[in-house]
C-alpha positions in Angstrom: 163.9 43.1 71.2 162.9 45.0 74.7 161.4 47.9 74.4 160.3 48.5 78.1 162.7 51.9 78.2 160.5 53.5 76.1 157.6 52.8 77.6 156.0 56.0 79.0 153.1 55.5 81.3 149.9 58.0 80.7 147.4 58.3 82.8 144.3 59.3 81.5 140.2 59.8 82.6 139.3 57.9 79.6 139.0 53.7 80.1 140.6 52.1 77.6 139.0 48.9 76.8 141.3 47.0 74.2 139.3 43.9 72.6 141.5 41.5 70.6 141.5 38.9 67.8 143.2 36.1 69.1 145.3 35.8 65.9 146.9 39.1 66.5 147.9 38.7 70.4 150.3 36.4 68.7 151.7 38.7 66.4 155.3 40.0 67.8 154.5 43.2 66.4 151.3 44.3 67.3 150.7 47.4 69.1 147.7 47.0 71.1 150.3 45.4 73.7 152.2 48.8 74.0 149.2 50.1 74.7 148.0 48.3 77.6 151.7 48.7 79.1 151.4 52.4 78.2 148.0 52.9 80.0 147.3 52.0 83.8 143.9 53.0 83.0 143.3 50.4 80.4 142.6 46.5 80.2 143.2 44.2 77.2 140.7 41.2 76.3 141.4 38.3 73.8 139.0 36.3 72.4 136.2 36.9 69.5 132.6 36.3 71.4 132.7 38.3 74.5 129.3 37.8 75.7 130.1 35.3 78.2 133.1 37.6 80.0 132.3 38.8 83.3 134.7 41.5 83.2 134.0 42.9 79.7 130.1 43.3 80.5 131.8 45.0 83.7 133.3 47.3 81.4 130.6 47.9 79.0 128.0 49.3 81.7 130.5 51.1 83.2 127.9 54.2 84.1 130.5 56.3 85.7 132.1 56.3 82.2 129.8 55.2 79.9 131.5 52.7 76.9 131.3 54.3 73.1 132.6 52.1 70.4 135.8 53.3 67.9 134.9 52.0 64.7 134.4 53.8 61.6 131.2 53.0 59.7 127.8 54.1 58.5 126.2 55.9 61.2 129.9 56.9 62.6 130.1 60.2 64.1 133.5 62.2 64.0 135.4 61.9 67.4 137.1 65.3 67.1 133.9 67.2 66.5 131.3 65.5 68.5 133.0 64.5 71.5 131.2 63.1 74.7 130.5 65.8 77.6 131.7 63.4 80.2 134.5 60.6 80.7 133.8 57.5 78.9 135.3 54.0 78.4 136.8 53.9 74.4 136.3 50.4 73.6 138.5 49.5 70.7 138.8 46.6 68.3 142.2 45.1 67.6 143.4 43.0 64.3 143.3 43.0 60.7 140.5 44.8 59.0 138.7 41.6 58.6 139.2 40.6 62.2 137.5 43.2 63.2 134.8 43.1 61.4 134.8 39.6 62.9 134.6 40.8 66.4 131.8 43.3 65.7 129.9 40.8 63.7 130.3 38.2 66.8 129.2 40.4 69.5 126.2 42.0 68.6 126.1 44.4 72.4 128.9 46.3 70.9 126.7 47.4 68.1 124.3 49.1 70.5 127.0 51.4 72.1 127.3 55.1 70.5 129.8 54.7 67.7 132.7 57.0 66.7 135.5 56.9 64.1 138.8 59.6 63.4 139.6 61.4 60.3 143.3 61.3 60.5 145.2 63.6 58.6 148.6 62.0 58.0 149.9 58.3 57.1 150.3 55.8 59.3 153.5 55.8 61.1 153.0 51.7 60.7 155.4 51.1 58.1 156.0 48.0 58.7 152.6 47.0 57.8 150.7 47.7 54.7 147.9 49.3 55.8 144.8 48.3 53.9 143.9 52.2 52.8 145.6 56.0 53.3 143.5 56.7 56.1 143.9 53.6 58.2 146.2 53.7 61.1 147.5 51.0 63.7 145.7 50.3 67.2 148.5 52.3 69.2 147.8 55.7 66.8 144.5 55.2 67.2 144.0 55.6 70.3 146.5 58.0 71.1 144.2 60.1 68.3 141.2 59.1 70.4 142.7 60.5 73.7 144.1 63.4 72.2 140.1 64.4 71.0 138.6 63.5 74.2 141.2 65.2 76.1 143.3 67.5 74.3 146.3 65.3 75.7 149.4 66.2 73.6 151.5 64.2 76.2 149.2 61.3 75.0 151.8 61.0 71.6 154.2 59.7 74.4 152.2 56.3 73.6 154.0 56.2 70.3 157.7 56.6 71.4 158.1 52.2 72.1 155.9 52.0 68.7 158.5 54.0 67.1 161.1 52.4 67.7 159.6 49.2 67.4 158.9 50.6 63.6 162.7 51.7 63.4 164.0 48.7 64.2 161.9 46.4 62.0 163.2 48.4 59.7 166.8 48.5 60.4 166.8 44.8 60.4 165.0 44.5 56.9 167.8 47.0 55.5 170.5 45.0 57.1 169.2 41.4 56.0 168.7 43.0 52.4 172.2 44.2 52.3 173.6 40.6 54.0 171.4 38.9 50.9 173.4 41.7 48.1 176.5 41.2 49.3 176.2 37.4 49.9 175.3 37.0 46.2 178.1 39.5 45.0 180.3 37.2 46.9 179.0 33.8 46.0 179.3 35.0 41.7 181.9 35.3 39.6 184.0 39.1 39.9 183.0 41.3 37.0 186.5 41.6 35.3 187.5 45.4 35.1 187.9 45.6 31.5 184.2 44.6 31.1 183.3 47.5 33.7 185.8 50.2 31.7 184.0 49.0 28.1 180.6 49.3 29.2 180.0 51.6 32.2 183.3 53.9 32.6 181.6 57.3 32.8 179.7 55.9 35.9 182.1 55.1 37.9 181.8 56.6 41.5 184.7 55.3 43.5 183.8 56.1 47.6 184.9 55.8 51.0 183.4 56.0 54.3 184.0 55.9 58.0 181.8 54.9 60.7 181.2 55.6 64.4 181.8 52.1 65.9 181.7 51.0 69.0 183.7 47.7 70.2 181.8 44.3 69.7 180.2 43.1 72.7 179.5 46.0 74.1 175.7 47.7 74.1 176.4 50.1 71.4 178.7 47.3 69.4 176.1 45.6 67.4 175.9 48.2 64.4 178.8 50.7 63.0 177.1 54.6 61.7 178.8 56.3 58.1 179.5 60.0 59.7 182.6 61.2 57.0 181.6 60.1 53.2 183.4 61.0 50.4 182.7 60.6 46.7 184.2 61.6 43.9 183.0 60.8 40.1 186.1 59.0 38.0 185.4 60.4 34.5 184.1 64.2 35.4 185.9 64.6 39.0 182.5 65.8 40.4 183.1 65.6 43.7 180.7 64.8 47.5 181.4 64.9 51.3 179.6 64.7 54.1 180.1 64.8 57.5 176.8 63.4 59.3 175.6 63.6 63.3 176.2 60.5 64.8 172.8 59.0 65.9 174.2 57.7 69.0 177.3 58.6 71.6 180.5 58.7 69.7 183.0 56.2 70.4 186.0 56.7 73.1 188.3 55.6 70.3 186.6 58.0 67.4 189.4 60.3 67.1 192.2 58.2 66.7 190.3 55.3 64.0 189.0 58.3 61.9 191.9 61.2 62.2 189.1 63.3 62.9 187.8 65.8 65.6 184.7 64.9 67.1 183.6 68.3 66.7 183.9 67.6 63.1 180.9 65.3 63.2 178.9 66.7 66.7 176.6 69.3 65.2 177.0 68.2 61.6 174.1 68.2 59.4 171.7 65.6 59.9 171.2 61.9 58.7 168.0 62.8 56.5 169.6 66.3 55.1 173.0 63.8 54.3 170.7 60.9 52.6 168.5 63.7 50.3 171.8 65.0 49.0 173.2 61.7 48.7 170.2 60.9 46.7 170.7 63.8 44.3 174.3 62.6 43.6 174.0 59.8 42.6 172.4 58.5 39.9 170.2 55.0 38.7 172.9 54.3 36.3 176.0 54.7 38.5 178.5 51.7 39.4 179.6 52.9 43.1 183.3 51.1 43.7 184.4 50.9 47.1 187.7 49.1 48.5 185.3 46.4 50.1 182.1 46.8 51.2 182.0 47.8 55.5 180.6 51.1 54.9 178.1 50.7 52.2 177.3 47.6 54.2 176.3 50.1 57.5 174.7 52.5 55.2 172.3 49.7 53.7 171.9 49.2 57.4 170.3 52.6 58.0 167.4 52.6 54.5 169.9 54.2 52.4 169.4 52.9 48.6 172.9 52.1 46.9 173.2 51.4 42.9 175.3 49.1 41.5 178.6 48.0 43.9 181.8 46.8 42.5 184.8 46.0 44.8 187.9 47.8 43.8 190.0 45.4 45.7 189.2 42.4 43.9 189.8 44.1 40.2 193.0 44.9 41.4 193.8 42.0 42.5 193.4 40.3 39.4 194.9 42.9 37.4 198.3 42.9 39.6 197.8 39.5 40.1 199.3 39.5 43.8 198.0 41.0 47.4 197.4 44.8 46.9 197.7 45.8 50.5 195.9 48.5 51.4 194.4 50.9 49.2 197.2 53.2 49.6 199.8 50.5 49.2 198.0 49.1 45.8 198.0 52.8 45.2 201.7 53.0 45.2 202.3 49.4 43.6 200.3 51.1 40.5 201.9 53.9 40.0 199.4 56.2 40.7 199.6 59.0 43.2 196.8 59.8 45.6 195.3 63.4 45.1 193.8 64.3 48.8 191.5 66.8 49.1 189.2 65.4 51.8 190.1 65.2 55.7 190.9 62.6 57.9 191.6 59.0 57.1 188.3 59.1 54.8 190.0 61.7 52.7 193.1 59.7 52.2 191.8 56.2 51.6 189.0 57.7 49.2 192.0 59.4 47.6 194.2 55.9 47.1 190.8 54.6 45.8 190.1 57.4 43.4 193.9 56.8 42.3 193.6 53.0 41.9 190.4 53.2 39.7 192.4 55.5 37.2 195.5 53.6 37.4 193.0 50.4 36.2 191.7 52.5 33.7 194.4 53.8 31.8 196.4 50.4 32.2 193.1 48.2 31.1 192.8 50.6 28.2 196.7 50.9 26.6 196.6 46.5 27.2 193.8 46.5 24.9 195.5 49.0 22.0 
């Protein structure tokens, strides 16, 4: 993963001395790096005794800017309310909690240098990492704190934009390899036969479809499809759910004709966290969500969003026909059953054949076993 585009250099009064625990300069996603990149007026040592180092003793009796240590403890005194008169060099120690400790332990001039700590006042944006209490932020926010109490620079938060995605993207990933692992293991195990679905869980049934914004593979925007049209609709109570959600990145050139939709019908729609809170109220813990295969639940689990209990519609009727099923509107037809549309675009219609298929299943499943 790059993430040199979202690096925005800050230039600042403050020297920003970064000292590192040489088990965390290995660590992929550490933020002190970002940091340095981030600050021209910065340096980054690694290393745990630092006595020896011509440069950090440079550093330290820098008199121009004289060196204060960030590091909460007894004796600490709050950054935002007693800040330094002049410009001084922030040294700061990088690692685990314990690492630190280790570097402060280890070189016993950094306990003589005026000592400082921060009283954040929201969780860590770090959440990729468990952070060892509620007020304990990464190295990156840190500093970007410190900056913004010695300087009052709100352009210092640009320091967080490569750490933010770095965040998102961890996190992405995790969602996606989650959802690989589900749907590997509902592939790998024996179908759960539609009777046994009907007996036991027929009043949760939530049959779905969804279409995505996707881009060609192998090209920059290829490598993930976004849900933007959902529909829902509940199988026993006909409680019904759509959403049309703002695409999170430029809309496909061949949008309109895969979805049957306007892109105004998704450009200036309501937004991904407004779409997954009512989402969230839909649904419920107990519901089996059935879906004619598994693409669009697939990009949603992609994107954080928590799904219950999947069951592919394709492969119950399959057995029950006992034949391809075509389509969704083809199998659909085969059945019997007409589709009732009531949503737009190709979403509408497929969700419709699905709704229509999961009834046909149910009233045929129920008169064989009469």
């Amino acid at each position: 993963m790059c993430l040199c585009a979202e690096i925005v250099p800050v230039t600042t009064r403050t020297r920003v001395v970064i000292l590192q625990h040489p088990r965390e300069s290995g660590v992929p996603i550490n933020t002190a790096r970002l940091a340095e990149l981030a600050l021209p007026n910065s340096e980054r040592h690694v290393g745990v005794e630092f006595g020896t180092s011509a440069r950090v003793r440079t550093a330290l009796a820098n008199a121009d800017a004289p060196a204060i240590l960030l590091f909460p403890g007894p004796g600490a005194r709050d950054l935002a309310v007693e800040r330094p008169p002049h410009p001084v060099t922030l040294v700061v120690l990088d690692g685990t909690w314990w690492q630190a400790q280790k570097l402060l332990k280890r070189n016993p001039e950094l306990l003589t240098l005026p000592r400082y700590a921060l009283a954040p006042t929201t969780p860590s944006r770090y959440r990729i990492r468990r952070e060892p209490a509620e007020h304990c932020v990464s190295t990156i926010e840190a500093i970007v704190q410190a900056l913004v109490a010695l300087e009052g620079r709100a352009d210092a938060c640009a320091l967080l934009r490569p750490f933010d995605a770095m965040v998102e993207h961890q996190l992405r990933f995790a969602a996606e390899t989650r959802a690989q692992r589900h749907l590997a293991k509902n592939r790998g195990a024996k179908p759960r036969r539609f009777p046994t679905v009907r007996r036991e869980r027929a009043a949760d049934l939530v049959v779905g479809y969804g279409e995505t914004n996707a881009w060609p593979r192998g090209t920059p925007l290829g490598d993930a499809a976004e849900v933007v049209h959902l529909v829902l609709e509940r199988v026993a109570s006909g409680e019904r759910f759509e959403a049309f959600i703002a695409p999170r990145r430029p809309l496909s050139p061949s949008f309109s004709h895969h979805t049957a939709l306007a892109d105004a019908d998704v450009l200036g729609a309501e937004s991904f966290a407004s779409f997954e809170a009512r989402l969230d109220a839909y649904l419920r813990p107990t519901d089996v969500l059935c879906s004619w295969g598994y693409f669009w639940c697939q990009s949603l689990a992609r994107e954080g969003v928590s799904l219950p209990e999947l069951f592919d519609l394709r492969v119950a009727a399959r057995q029950h026909l006992r034949e391809r099923t075509g389509d969704v509107l083809a199998c659909a037809e085969k059945l019997g059953a007409p589709a009732a549309v009531w949503a737009r675009g190709r979403t509408g219609r497929r969700a419709a054949g699905a709704v229509a298929v999961a009834r046909a299943l149910l009233s045929r499943v129920a008169l064989a076993e009469t």
